[in-house]
N, CA, C and O atoms as CSV, one atom per row, in Angstrom:
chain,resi,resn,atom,element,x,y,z
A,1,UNK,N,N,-80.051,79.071,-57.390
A,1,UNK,CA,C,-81.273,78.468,-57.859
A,1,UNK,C,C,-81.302,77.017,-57.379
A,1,UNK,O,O,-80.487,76.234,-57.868
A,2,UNK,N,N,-82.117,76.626,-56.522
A,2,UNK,CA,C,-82.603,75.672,-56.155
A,2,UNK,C,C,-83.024,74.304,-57.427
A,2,UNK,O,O,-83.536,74.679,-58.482
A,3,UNK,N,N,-82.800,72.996,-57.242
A,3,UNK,CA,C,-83.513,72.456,-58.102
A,3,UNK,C,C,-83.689,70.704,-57.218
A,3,UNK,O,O,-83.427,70.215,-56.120
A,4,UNK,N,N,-84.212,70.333,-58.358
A,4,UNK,CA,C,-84.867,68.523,-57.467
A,4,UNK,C,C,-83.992,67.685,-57.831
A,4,UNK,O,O,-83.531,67.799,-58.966
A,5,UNK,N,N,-83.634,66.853,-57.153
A,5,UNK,CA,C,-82.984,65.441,-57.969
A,5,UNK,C,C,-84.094,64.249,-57.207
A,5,UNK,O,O,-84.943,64.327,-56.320
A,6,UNK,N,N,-83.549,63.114,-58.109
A,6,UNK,CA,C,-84.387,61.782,-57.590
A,6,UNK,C,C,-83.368,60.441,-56.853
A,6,UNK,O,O,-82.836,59.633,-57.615
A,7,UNK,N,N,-83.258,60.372,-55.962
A,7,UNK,CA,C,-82.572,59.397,-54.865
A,7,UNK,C,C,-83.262,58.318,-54.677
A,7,UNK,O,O,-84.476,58.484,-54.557
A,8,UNK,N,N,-82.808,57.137,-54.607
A,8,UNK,CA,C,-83.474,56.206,-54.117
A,8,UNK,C,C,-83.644,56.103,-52.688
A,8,UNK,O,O,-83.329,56.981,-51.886
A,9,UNK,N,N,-84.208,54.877,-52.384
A,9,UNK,CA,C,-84.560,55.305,-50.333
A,9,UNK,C,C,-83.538,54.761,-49.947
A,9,UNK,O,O,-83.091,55.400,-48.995
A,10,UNK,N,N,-82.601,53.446,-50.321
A,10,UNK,CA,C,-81.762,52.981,-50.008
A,10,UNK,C,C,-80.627,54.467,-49.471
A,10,UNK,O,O,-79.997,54.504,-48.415
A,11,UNK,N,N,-80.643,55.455,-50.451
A,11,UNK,CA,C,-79.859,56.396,-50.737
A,11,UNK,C,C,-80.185,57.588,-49.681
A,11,UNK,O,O,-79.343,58.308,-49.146
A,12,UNK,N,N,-81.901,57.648,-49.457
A,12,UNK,CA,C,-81.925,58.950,-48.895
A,12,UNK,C,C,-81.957,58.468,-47.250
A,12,UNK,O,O,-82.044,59.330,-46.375
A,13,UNK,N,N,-81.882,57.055,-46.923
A,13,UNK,CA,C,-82.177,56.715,-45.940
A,13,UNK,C,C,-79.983,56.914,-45.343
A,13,UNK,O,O,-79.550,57.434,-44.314
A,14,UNK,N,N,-79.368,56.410,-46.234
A,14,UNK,CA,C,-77.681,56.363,-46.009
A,14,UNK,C,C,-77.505,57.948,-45.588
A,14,UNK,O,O,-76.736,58.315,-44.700
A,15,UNK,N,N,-78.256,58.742,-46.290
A,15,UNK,CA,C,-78.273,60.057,-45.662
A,15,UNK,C,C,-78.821,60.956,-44.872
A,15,UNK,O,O,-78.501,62.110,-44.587
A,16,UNK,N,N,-79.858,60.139,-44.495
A,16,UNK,CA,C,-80.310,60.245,-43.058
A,16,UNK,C,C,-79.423,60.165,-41.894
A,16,UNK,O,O,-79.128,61.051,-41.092
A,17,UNK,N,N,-78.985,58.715,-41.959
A,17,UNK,CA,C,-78.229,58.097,-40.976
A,17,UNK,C,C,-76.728,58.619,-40.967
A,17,UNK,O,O,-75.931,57.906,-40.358
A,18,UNK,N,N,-76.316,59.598,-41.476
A,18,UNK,CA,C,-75.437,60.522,-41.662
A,18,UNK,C,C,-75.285,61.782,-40.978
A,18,UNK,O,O,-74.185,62.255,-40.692
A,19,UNK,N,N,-76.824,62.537,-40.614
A,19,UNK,CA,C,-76.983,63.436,-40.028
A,19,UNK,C,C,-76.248,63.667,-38.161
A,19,UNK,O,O,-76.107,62.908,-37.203
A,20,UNK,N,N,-76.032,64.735,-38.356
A,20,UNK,CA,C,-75.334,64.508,-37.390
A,20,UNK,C,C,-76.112,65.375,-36.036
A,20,UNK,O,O,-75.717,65.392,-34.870
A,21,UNK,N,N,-77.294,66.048,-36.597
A,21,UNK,CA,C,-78.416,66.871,-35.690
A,21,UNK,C,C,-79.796,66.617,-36.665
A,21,UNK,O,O,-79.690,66.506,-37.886
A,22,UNK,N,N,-80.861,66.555,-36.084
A,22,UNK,CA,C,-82.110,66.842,-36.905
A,22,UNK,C,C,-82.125,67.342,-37.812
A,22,UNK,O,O,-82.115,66.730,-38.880
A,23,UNK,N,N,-82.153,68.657,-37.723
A,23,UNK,CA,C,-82.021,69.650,-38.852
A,23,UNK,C,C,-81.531,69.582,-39.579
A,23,UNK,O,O,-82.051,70.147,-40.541
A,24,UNK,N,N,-80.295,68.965,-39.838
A,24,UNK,CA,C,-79.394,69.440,-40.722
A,24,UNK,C,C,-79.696,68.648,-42.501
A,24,UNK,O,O,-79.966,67.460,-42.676
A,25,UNK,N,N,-79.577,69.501,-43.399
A,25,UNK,CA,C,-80.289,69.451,-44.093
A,25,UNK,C,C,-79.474,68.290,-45.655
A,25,UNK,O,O,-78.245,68.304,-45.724
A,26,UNK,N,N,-80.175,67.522,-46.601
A,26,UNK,CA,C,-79.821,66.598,-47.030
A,26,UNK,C,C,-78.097,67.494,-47.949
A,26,UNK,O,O,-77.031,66.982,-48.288
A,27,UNK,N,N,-78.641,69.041,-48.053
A,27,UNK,CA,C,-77.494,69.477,-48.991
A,27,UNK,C,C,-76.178,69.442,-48.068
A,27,UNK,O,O,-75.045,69.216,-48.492
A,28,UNK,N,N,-76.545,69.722,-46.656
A,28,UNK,CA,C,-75.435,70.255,-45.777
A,28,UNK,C,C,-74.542,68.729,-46.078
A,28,UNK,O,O,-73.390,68.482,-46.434
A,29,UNK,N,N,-75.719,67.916,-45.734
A,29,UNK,CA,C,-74.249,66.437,-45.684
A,29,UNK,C,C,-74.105,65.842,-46.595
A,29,UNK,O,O,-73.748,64.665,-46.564
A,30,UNK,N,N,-74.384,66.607,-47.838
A,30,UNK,CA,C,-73.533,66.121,-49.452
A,30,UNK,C,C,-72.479,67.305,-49.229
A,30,UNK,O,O,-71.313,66.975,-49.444
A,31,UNK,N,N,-72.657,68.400,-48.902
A,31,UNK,CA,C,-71.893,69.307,-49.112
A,31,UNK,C,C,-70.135,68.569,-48.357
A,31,UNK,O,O,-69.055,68.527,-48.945
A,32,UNK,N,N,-70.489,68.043,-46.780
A,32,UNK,CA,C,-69.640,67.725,-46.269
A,32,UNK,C,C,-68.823,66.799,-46.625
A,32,UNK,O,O,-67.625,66.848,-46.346
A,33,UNK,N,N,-69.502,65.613,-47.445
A,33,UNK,CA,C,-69.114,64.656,-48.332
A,33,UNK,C,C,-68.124,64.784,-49.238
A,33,UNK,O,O,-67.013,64.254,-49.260
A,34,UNK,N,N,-68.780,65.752,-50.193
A,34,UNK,CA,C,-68.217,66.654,-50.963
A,34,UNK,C,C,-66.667,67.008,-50.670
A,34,UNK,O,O,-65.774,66.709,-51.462
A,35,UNK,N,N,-66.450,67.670,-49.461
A,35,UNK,CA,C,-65.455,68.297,-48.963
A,35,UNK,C,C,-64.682,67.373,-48.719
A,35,UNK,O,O,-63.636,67.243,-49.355
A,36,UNK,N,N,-64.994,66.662,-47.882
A,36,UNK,CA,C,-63.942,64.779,-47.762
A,36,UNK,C,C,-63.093,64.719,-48.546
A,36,UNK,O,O,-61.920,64.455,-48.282
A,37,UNK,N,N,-63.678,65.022,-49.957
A,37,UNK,CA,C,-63.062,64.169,-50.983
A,37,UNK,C,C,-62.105,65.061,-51.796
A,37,UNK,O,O,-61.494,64.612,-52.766
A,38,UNK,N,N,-61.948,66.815,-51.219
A,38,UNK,CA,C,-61.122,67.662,-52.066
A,38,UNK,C,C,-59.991,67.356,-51.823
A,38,UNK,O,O,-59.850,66.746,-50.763
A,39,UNK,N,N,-58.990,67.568,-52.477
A,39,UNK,CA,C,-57.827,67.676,-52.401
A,39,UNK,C,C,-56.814,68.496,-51.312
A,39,UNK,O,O,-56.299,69.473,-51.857
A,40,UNK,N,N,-56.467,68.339,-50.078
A,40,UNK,CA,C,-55.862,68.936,-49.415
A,40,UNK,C,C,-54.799,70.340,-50.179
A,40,UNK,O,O,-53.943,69.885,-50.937
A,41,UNK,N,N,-54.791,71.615,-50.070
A,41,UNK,CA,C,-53.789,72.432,-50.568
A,41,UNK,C,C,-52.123,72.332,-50.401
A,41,UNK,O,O,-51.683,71.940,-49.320
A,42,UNK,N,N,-51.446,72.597,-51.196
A,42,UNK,CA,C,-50.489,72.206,-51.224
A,42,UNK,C,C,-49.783,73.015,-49.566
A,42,UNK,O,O,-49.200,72.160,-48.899
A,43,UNK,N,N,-49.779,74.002,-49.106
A,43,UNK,CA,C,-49.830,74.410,-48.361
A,43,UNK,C,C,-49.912,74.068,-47.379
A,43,UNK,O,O,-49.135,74.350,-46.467
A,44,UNK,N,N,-51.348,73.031,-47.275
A,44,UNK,CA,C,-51.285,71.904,-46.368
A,44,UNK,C,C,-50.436,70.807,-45.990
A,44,UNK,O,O,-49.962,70.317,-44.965
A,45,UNK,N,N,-50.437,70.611,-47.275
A,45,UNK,CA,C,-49.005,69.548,-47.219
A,45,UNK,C,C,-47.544,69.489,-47.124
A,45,UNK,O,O,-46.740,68.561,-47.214
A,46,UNK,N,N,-47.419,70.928,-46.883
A,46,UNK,CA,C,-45.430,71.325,-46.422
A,46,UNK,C,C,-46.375,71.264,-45.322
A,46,UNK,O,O,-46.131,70.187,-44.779
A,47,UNK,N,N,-47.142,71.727,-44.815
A,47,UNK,CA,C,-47.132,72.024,-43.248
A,47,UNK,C,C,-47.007,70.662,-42.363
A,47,UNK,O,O,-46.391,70.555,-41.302
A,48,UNK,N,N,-47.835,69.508,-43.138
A,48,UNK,CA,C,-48.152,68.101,-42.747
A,48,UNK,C,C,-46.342,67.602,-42.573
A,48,UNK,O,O,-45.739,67.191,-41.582
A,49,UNK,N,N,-45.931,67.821,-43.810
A,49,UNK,CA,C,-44.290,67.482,-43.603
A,49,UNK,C,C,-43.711,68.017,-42.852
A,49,UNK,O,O,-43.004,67.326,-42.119
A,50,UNK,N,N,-43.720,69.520,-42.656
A,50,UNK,CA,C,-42.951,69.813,-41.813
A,50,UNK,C,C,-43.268,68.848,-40.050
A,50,UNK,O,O,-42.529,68.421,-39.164
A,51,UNK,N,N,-44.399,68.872,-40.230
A,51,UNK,CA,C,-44.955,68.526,-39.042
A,51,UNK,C,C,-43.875,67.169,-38.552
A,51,UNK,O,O,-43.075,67.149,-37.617
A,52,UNK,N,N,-44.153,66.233,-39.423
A,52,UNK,CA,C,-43.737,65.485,-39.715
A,52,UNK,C,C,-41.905,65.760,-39.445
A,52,UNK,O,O,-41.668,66.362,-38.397
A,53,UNK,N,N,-41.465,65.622,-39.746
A,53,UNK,CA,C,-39.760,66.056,-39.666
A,53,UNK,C,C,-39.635,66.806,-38.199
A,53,UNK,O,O,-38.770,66.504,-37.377
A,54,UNK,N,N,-40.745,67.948,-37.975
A,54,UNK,CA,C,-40.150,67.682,-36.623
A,54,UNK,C,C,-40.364,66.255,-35.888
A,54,UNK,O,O,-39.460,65.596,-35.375
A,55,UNK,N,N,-41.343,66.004,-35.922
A,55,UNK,CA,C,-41.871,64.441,-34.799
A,55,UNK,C,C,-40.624,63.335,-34.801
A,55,UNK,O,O,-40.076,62.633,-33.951
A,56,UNK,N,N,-40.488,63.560,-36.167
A,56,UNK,CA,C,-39.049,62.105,-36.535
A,56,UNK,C,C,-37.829,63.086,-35.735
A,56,UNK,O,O,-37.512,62.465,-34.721
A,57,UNK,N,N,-37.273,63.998,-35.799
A,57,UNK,CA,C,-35.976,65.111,-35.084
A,57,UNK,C,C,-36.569,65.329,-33.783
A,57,UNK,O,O,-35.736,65.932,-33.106
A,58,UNK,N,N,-37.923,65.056,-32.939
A,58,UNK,CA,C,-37.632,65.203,-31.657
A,58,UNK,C,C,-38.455,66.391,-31.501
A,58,UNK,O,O,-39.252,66.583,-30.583
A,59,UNK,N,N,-38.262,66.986,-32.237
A,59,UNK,CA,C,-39.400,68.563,-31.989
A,59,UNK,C,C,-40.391,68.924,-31.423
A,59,UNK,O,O,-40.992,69.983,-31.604
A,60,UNK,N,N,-40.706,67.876,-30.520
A,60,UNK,CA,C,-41.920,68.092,-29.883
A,60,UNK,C,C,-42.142,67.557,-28.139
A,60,UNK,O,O,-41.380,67.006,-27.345
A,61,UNK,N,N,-43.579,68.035,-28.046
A,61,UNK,CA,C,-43.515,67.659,-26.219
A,61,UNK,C,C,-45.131,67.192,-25.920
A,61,UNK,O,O,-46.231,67.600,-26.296
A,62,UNK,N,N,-44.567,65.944,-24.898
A,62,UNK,CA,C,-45.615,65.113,-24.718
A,62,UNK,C,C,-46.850,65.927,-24.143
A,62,UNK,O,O,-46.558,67.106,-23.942
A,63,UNK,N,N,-47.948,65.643,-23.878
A,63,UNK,CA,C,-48.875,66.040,-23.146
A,63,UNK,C,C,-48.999,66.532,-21.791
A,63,UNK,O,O,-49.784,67.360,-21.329
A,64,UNK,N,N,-47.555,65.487,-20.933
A,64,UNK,CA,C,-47.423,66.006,-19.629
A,64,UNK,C,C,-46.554,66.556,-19.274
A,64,UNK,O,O,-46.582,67.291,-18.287
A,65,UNK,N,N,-45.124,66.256,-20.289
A,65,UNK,CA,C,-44.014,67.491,-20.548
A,65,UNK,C,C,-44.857,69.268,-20.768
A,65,UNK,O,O,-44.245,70.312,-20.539
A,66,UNK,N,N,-46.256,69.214,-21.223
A,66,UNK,CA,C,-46.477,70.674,-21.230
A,66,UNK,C,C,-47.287,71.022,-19.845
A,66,UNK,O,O,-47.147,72.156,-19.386
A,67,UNK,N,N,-48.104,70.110,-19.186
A,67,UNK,CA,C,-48.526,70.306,-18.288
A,67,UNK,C,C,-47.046,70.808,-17.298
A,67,UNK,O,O,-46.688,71.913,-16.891
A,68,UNK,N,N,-46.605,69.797,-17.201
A,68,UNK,CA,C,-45.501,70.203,-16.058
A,68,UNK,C,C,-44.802,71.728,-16.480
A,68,UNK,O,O,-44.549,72.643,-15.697
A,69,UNK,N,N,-44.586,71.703,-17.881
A,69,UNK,CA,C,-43.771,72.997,-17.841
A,69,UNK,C,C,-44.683,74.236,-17.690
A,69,UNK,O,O,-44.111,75.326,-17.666
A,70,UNK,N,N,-46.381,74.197,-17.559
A,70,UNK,CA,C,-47.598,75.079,-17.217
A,70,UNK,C,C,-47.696,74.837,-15.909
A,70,UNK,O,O,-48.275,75.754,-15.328
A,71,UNK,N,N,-47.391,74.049,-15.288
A,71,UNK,CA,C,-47.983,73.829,-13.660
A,71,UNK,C,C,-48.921,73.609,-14.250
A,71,UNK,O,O,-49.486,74.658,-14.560
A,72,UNK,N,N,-49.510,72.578,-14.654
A,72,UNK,CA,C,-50.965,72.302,-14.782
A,72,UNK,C,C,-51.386,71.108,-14.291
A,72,UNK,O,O,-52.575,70.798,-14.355
């Protein structure tokens, strides 16, 4: 169910200038807003660490270490 709210212009204009195509509509970029601000899953965050622990141990390969090992 659809309903109205009341924004000021200061407000609907900040969300204008937000849009990231014409169309896209005032809910889509509260919605995205919205999302910004959730809480990453915990899930996310062993993965971020792990990530992490490798980078500090070496675990990883530069951009042209993969080219070279692709022939690319």
């Amino acid at each position: 169910m659809a309903t109205t709210i009341q924004i000021s212009r200061d407000l609907q204009k900040a969300l204008a200038d937000r849009k990231l195509f014409d169309r896209e509509t005032y809910e889509e970029i509260i919605w995205d807003l919205i999302e910004d601000t959730i809480e990453i899953s915990e899930q996310t965050k062993k993965d971020i660490a792990k990530a992490r622990r490798d980078i500090r141990e070496g675990r990883v390969y530069s951009q042209d270490e993969v080219k070279k090992e692709l022939d690319l």
